[in-house]
VONULO-840925 format. One line per 10 residues: for each residue x, y, z negated of C-alpha. Coordinates in nm, 4 decimals. Example, Ala and Ser with C-alpha at 12.3 -4.5 7.8 and 13.67 -1.06 7.14 Angstrom:
REM residues 2
1.2300/-0.4500/-0.7800 ~ 1.3670/-0.1060/-0.7140
This chain:
REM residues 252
-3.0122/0.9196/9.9661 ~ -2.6706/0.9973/10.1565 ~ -2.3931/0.7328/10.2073 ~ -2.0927/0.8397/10.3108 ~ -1.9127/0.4896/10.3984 ~ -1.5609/0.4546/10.5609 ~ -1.5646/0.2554/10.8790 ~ -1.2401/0.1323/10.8519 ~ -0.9623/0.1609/11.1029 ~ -1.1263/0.0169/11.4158
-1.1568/-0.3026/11.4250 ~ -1.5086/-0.3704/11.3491 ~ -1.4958/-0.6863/11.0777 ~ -1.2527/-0.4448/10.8635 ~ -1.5325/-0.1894/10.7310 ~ -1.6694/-0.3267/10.3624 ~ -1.9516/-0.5563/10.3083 ~ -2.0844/-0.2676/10.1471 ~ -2.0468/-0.0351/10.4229 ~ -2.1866/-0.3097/10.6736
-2.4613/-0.3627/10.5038 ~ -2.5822/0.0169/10.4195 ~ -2.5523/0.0529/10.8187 ~ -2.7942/-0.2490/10.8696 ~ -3.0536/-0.0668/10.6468 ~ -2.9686/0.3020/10.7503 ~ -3.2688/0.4978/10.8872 ~ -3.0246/0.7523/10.9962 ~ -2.6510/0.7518/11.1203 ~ -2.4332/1.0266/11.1494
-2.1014/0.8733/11.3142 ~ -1.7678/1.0507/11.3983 ~ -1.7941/0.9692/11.7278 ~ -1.4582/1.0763/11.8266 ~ -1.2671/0.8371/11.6105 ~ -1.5209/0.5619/11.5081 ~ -1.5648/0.2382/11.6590 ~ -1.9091/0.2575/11.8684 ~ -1.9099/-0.1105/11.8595 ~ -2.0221/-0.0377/11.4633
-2.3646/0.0869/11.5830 ~ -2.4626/-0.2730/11.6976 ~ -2.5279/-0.3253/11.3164 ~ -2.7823/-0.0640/11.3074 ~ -3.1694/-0.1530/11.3291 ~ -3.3198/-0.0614/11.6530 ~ -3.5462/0.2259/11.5293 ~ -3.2282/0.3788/11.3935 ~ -3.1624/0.7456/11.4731 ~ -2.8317/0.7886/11.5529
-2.5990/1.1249/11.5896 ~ -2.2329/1.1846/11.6958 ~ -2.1192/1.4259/11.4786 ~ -1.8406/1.4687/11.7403 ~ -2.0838/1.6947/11.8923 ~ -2.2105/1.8897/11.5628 ~ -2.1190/2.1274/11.3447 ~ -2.1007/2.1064/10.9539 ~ -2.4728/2.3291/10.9004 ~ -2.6000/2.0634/11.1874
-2.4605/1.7847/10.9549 ~ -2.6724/1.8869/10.6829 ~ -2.9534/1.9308/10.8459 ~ -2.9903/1.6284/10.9695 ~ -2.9685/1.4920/10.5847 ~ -3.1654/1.7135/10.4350 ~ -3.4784/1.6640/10.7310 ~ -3.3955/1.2219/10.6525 ~ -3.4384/1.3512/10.2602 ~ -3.7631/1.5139/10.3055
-3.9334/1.2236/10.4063 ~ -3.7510/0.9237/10.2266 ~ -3.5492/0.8538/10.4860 ~ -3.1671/0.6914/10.3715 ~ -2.8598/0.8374/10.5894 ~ -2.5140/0.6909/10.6407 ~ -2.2561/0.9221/10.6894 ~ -1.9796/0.7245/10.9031 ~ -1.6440/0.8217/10.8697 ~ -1.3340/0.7353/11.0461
-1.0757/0.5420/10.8129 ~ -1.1319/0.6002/10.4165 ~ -1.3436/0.9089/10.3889 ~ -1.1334/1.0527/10.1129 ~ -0.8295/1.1172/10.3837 ~ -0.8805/1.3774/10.6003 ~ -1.2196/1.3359/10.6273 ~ -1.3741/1.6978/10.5549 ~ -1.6587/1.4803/10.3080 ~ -1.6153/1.7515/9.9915
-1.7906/2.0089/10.2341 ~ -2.0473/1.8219/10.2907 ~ -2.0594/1.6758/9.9400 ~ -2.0925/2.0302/9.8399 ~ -2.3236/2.1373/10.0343 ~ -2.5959/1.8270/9.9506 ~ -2.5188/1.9169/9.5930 ~ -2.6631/2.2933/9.6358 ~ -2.9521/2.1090/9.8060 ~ -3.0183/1.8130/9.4939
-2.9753/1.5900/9.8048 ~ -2.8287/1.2215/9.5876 ~ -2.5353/1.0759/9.7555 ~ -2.2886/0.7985/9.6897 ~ -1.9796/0.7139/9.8442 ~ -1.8435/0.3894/10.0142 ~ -1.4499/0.3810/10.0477 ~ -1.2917/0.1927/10.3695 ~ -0.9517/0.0655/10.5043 ~ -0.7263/0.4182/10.5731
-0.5881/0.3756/10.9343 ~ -0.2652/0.4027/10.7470 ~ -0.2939/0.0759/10.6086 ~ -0.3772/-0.0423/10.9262 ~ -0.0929/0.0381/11.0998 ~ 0.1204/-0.0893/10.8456 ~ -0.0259/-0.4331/10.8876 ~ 0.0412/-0.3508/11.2603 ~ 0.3887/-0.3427/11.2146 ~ 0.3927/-0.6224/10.9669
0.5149/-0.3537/10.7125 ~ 0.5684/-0.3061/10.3227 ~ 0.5155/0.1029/10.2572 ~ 0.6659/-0.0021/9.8953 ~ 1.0120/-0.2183/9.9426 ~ 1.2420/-0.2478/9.5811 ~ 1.5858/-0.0777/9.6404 ~ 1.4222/0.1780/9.9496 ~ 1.0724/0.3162/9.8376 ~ 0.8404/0.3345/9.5709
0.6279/0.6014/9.7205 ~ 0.4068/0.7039/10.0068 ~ 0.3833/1.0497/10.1438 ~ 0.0442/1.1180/10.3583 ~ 0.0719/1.4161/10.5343 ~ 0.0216/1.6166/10.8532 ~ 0.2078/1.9091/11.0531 ~ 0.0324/2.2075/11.0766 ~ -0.1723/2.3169/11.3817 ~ -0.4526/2.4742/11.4130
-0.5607/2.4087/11.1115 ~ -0.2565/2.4799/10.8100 ~ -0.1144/2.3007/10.5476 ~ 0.0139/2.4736/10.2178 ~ 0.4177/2.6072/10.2601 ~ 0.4402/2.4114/10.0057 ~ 0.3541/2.0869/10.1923 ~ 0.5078/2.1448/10.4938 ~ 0.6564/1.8615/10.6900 ~ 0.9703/1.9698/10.6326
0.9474/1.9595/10.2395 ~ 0.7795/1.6544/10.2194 ~ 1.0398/1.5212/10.4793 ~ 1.3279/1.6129/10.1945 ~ 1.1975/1.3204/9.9491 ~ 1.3115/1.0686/10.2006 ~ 0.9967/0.8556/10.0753 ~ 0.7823/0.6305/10.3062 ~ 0.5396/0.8254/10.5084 ~ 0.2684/0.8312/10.7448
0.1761/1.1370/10.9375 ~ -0.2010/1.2204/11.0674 ~ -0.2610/1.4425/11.3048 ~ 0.0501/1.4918/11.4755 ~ 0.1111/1.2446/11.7183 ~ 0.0420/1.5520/11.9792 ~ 0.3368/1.7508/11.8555 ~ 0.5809/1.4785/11.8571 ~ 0.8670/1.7146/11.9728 ~ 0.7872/1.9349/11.6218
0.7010/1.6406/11.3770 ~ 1.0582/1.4986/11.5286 ~ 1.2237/1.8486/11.4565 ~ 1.0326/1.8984/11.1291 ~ 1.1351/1.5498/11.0029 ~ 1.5164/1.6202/11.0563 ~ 1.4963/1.9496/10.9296 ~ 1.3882/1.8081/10.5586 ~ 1.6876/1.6815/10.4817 ~ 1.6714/1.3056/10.3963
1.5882/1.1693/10.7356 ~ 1.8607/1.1450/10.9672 ~ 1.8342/1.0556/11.3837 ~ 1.8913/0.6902/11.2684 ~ 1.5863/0.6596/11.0892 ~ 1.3220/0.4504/11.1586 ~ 1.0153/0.5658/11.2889 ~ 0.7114/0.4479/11.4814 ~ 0.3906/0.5264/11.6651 ~ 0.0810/0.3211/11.5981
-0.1635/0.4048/11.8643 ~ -0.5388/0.3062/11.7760 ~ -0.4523/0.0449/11.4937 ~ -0.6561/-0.2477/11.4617 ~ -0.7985/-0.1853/11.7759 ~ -0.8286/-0.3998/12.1021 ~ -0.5947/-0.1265/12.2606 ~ -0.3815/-0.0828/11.9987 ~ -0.0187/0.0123/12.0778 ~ 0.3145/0.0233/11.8652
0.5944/0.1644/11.9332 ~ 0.8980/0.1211/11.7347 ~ 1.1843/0.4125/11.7493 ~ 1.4064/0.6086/11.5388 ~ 1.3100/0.9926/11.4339 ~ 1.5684/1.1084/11.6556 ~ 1.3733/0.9611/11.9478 ~ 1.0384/1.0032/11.8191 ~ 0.9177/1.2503/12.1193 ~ 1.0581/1.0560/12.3457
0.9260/0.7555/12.2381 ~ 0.5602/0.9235/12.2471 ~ 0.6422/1.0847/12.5967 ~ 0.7648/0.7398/12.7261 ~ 0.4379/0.5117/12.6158 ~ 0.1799/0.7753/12.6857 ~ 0.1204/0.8577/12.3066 ~ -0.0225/1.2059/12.2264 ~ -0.3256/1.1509/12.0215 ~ -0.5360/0.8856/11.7952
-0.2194/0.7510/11.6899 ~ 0.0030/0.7285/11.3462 ~ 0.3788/0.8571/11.2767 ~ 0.5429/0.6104/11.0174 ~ 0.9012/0.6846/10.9038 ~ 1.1048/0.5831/10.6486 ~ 1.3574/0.2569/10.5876 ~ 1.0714/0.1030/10.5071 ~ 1.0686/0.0074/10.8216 ~ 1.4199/-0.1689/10.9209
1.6703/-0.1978/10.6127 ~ 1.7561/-0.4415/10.3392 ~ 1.5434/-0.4769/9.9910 ~ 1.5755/-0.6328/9.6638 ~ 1.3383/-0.8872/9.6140 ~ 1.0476/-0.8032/9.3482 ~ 1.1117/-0.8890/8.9837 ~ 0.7057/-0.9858/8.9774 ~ 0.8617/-1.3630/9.1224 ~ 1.1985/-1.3674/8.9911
1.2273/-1.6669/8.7920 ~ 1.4349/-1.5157/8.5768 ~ 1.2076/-1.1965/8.5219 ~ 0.9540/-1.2764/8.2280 ~ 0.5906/-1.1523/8.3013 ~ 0.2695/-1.1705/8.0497 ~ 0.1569/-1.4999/8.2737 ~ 0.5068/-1.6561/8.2991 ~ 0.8177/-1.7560/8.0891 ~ 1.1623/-1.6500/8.2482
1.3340/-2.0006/8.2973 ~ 1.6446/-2.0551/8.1277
């Protein structure tokens, strides 16, 4: 059996009790090295073999799950974040499929929450957003025209941008170019949230490169923009006294 569990963030006491516990009876760990916490291992048994996928390619992935399989082995699958964002998991999903190889899958905290909770943030505020966008510029790898930064910049919605915080002159350009965001709004980097050396850095988009050049911030690190961030709200009807709810009469 194959676990693909989300290690959360960084900070080690934010992946699940689930996930925790499947590493403390893993067999086998396949960790992205690159991005998740090592200090995560130290739940793993002692006769536990251990990989950094960092270091392997997708066929070398499946190998290693499909050698565990043969001999009743169980394998967690340790991804950065919440699996199910950017986390290349329907490959490899796939791929065990073709095989008959079982597998289950364990979500986790998205970075982007943690950064929110960073910046003591609200994505969703009454009166300035009711949406999220999670996206990323293109680099190396694409994104559909479509989805490009600058279309997704036009809805003027919260968002948090992966990937990018290496292109911080481009994202900046690409943001402006949408539409909806002006050089006023604000913006921030969140460098390794939840992390010991996590970093935030609050700015507007029009100094959003600047910003990045400035701290030192050029990779591992979140792009939040939106008034989310710095303007007035309406307070939610949910506690309005005067707002009736299924568990509560309005008072008169």
């Amino acid at each position: 059996m194959v676990h693909f569990v989300g290690a959360g963030p960084g900070a080690p006491d934010l992946i699940t009790l689930r996930g925790a516990e499947l590493l403390k009876q893993a067999d086998v760990i396949i960790y992205a090295g690159s991005l998740v916490n090592p200090a995560l291992l130290e739940l793993a048994r002692g006769d536990c073999e251990i990989h950094n996928s960092a270091k392997m390619t997708l066929e070398q992935v499946i190998a290693v799950m499909e050698q565990a399989e043969a001999v009743g082995r169980t394998t967690v699958r340790l991804h950065t974040g919440d699996p199910c964002v950017y986390g290349a998991i329907r490959e490899q999903m796939d791929a065990l499929d073709e095989l008959g190889i079982p597998y289950d899958d364990v979500p986790g905290v998205s970075s982007f929450c943690g950064a929110a909770a960073a910046l003591r943030a609200e994505y969703t505020l009454p009166g300035v957003s009711q949406s999220v966008i999670i996206t990323r510029l293109a680099g190396r790898t694409p994104v559909p025209e479509a989805e490009s930064l600058m279309s997704m910049a036009s809805h003027g919605a919260s968002m948090a941008v992966f990937l990018s915080s290496g292109m911080l002159d481009r994202v900046q350009e690409e943001l402006l170019k949408g539409g909806a965001y002006t050089e006023d709004t604000p913006a921030a980097l969140v460098y390794k949230a939840t992390w010991p050396e996590e970093k935030t850095v609050r700015c507007t988009v029009g100094t959003l490169a600047q910003a990045g050049e400035e701290h030192g911030i050029s990779k591992t690190a979140l792009v939040l923009v939106g008034n989310f961030l710095d303007s007035p709200y309406e307070k939610s009807k949910l506690y309005d006294p005067s707002f009736t709810t299924e568990f509560r009469e309005a008072s008169r």
